[in-house]
C-alpha positions as CSV (number, residue, x, y, z in Angstrom):
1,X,0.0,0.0,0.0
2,X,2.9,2.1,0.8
3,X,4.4,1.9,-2.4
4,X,1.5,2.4,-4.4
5,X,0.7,5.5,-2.3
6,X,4.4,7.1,-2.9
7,X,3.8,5.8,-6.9
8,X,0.6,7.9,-6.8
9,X,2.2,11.1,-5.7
10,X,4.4,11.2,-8.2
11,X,2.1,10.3,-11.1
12,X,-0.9,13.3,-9.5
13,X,2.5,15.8,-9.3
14,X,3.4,14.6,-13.1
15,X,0.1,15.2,-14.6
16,X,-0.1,18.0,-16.1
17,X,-4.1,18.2,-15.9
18,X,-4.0,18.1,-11.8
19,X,-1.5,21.4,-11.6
20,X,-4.4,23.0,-14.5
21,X,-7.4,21.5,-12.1
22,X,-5.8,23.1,-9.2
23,X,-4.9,26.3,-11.3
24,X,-8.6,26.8,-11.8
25,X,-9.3,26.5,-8.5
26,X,-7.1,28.9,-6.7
27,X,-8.5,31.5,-9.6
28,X,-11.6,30.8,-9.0
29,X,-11.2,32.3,-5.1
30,X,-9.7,35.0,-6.3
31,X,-11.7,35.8,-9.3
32,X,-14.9,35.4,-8.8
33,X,-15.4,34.4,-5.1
34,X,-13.6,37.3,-4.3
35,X,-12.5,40.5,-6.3
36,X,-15.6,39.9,-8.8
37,X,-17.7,40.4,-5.5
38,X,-15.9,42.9,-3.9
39,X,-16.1,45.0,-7.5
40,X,-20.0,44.3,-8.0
41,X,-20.7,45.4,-4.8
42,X,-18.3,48.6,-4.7
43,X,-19.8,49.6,-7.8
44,X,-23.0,48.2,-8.4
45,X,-25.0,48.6,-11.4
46,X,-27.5,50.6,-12.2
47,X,-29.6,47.4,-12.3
48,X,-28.4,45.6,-9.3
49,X,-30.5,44.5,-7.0
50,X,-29.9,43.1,-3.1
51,X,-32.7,42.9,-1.6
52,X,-32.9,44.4,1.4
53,X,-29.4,43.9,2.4
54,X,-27.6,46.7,1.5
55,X,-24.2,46.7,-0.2
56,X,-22.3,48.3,2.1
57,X,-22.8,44.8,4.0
58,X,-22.5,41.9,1.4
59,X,-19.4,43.3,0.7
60,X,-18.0,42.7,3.8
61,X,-18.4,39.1,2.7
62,X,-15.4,39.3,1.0
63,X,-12.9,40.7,4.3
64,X,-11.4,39.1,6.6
65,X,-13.9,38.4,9.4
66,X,-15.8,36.2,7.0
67,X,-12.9,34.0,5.6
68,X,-14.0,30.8,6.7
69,X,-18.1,30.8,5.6
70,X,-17.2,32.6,2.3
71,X,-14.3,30.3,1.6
72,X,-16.3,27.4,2.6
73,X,-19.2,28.6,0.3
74,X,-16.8,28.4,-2.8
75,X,-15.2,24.5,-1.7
76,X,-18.7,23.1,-2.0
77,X,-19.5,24.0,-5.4
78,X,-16.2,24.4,-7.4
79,X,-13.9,22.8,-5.2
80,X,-15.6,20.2,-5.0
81,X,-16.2,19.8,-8.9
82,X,-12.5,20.2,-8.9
83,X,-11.1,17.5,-6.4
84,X,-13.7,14.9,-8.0
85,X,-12.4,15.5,-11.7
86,X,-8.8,14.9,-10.0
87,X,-10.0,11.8,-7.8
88,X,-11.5,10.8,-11.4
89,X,-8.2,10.5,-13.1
90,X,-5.7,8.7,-10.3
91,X,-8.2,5.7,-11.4
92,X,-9.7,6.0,-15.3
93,X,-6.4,7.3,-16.5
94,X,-5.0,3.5,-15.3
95,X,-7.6,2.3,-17.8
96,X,-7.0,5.2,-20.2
97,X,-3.2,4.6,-20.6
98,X,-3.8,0.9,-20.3
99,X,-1.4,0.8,-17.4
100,X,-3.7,-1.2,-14.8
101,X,-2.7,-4.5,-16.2
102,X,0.7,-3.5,-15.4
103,X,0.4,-2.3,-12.0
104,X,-1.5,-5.4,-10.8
105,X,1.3,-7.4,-12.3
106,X,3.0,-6.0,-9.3
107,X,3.4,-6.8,-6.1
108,X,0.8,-5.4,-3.9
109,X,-2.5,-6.5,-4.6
110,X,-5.8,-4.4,-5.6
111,X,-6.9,-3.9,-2.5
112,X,-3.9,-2.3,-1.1
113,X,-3.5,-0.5,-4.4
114,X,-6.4,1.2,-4.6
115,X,-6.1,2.0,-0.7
116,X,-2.7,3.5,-1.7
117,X,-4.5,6.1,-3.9
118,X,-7.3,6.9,-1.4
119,X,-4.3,7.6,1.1
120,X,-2.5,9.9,-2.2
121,X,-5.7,11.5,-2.8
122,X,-6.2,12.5,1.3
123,X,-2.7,14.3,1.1
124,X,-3.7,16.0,-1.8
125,X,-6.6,16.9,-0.5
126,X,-5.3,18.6,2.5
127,X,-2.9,20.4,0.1
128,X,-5.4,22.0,-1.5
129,X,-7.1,22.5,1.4
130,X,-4.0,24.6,2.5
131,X,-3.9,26.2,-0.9
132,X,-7.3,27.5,-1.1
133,X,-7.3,28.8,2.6
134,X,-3.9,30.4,1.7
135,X,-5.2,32.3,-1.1
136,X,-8.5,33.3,0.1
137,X,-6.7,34.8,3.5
138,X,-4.1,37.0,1.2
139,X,-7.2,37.9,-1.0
140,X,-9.4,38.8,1.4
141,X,-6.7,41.1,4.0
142,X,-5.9,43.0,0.3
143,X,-9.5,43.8,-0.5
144,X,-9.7,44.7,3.9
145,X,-6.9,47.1,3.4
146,X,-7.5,48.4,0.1
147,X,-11.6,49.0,1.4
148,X,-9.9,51.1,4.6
149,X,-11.7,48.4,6.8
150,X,-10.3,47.1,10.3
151,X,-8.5,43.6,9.4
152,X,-10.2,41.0,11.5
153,X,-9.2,37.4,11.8
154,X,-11.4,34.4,13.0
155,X,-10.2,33.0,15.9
156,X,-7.8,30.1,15.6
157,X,-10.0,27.4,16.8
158,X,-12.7,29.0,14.0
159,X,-9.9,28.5,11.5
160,X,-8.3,24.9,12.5
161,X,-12.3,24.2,12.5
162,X,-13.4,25.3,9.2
163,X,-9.8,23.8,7.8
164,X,-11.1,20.5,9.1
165,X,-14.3,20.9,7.5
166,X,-12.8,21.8,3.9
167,X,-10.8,18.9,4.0
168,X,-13.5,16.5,4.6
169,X,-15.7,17.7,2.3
170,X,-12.7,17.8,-0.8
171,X,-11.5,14.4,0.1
172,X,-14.7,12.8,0.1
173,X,-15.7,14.2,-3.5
174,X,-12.1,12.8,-4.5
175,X,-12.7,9.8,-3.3
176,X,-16.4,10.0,-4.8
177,X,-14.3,10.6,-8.2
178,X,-12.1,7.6,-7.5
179,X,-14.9,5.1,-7.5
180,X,-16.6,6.9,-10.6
181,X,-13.3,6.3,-12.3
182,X,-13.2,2.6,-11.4
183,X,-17.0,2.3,-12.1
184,X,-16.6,3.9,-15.5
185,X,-13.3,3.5,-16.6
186,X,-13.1,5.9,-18.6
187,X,-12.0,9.4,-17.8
188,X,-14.1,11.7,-19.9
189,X,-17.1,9.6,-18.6
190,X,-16.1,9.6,-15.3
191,X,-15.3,13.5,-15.3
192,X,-18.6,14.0,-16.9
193,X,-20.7,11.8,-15.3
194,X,-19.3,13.6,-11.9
195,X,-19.8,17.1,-13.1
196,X,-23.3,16.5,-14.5
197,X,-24.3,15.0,-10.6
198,X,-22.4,18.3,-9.0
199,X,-24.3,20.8,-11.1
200,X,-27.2,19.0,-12.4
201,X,-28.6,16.4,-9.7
202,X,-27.0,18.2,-6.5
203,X,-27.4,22.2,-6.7
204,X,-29.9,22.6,-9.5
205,X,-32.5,19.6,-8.2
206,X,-32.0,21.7,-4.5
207,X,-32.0,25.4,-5.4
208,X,-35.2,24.6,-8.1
209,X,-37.1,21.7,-5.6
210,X,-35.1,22.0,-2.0
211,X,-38.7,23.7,-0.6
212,X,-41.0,20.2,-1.8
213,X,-41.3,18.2,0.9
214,X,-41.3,15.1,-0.9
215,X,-38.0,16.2,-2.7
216,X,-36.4,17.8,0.4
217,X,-36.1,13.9,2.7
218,X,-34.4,13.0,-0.7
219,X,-32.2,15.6,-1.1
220,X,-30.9,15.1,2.8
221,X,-29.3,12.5,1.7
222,X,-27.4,13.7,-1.1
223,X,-23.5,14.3,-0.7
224,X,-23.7,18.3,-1.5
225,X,-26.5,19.0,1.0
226,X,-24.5,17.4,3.8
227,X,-21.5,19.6,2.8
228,X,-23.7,22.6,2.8
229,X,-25.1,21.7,6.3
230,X,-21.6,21.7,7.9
231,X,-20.5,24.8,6.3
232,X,-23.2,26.1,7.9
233,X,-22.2,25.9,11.5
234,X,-19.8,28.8,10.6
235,X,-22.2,32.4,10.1
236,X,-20.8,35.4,8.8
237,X,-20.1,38.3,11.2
238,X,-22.0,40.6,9.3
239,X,-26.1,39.9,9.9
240,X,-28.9,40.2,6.7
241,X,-26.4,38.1,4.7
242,X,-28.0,34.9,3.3
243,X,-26.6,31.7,3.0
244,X,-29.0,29.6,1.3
245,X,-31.4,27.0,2.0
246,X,-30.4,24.4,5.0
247,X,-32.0,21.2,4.8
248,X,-29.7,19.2,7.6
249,X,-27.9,20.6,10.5
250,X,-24.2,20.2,11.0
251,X,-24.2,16.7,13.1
252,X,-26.2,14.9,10.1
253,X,-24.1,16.5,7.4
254,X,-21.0,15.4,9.0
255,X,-22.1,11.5,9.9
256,X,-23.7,11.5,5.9
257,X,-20.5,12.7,4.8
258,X,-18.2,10.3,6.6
259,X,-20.9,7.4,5.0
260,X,-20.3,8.6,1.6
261,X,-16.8,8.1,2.2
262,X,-16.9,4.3,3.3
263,X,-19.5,3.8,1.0
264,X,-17.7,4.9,-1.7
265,X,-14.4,3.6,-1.2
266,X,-16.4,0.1,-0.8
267,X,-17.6,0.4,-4.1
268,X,-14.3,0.9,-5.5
269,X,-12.8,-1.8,-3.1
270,X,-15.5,-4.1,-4.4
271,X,-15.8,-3.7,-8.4
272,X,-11.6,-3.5,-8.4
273,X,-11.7,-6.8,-6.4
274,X,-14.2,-8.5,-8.5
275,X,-13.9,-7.5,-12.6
276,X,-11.5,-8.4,-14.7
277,X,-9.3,-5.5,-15.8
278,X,-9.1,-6.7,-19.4
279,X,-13.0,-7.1,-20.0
């Protein structure tokens, strides 16, 4: 298992797509879930509308005070698209490049092979995690000090907290990816098969039916909606801003989520075991 971990590293730091994925990411916090904001709501259109929450207080979404919800709010939805597509290809690219057969020639089994990348994928993960956290503090102290605003830092319990929180939720949609990858074999299906179920089944289906009833004991269940439940034990300092529909607390997102990781590590533990790698 150990070697097939250390093997892993090295092929996730070789691949070019994973340095591109993570790329993405990072802009993405500084982009959109940061400057972009900060810019609509220091100059807001003529059109713009917020409700009744004035601007002068969803922009203070973006300093420092609110790192850890605002960040959070961004490792959900991209983040977590992100880590999956990477999760996706430490397995379907093995099937891709034809290079299973080889590795299973070898002499750890399948079990401890795939273990190995669940372990590679958990350190990536909490790189990421660090990366993503990194960025969004620098972002957010520049946008503090360039809006002439006091710079205010969670406490360090709030932080080690909503670290922990990240982490879980990005290494269980790797290792979501992972099994897709094994299941599909394929990493364009796998990719988009994983994509469609982040932005199709998970937030569409709950922003556009999260208030039926009947829908809403479904969508407890789902992977994103526990995520989102977590992420909501952390409110922003500033009152009147909204974050969203919560359909499960924090306790029942995190006991769904640590599920979803067994049960999805089982299913790659279980088809890897039983099909043959040639079929």
């Amino acid at each position: 298992m150990i070697a097939s971990f250390t093997a892993d590293l090295l092929k996730i730091y070789k691949r070019n797509a994973n340095w591109i994925l993570v790329g993405i990411l990072l802009g993405f916090v500084v982009l959109v879930l940061y400057v972009t904001e900060y810019l609509v709501y220091k100059n807001p259109p003529a059109t713009f509308r917020t409700g009744s929450t004035p601007t002068t207080v969803l922009i203070t979404q973006t300093f420092t005070q609110n790192l850890i919800p605002h960040t959070l709010s961004g490792v959900v939805t991209i983040g977590a698209a992100v880590v999956l597509c990477l999760g996706a290809l430490t397995t379907a690219s093995e099937y891709g490049w034809m290079t299973v057969q080889t590795i299973l020639v070898q002499r750890p089994g399948r079990t401890a092979v795939l273990l190995g990348k669940m372990l590679a994928l958990g350190l990536i993960s909490l790189l990421v995690t660090i990366g993503v956290f990194a960025t969004a503090a620098i972002t957010s102290w520049v946008l503090t000090a360039a809006n002439g605003g006091l710079v205010q830092w969670p406490t360090l319990a709030a932080v080690l907290q909503g670290f922990g929180v990240a982490w879980l939720i990005l290494y269980v949609y790797s290792v979501f990816g992972m099994a897709l990858g094994v299941v599909l074999r394929s990493p364009a299906a796998a990719i988009g098969g994983g994509l469609a179920y982040v932005f199709v089944v998970e937030l569409l289906l709950t922003e556009m039916l999260g208030n039926a009833s009947g829908i809403q004991e479904v969508l407890k269940f789902l992977p994103g909606v526990a995520s989102t439940g977590i992420t909501h034990i952390f409110q922003y300092a500033s009152s009147g801003i909204s974050q969203g529909t919560v359909l499960v607390d924090g306790t029942r997102g995190l006991i769904t989520l640590l599920a979803y990781l067994v049960v999805f590590l089982s299913i790659g533990l279980f088809i890897f075991n039983r099909r043959d790698v040639t079929a």
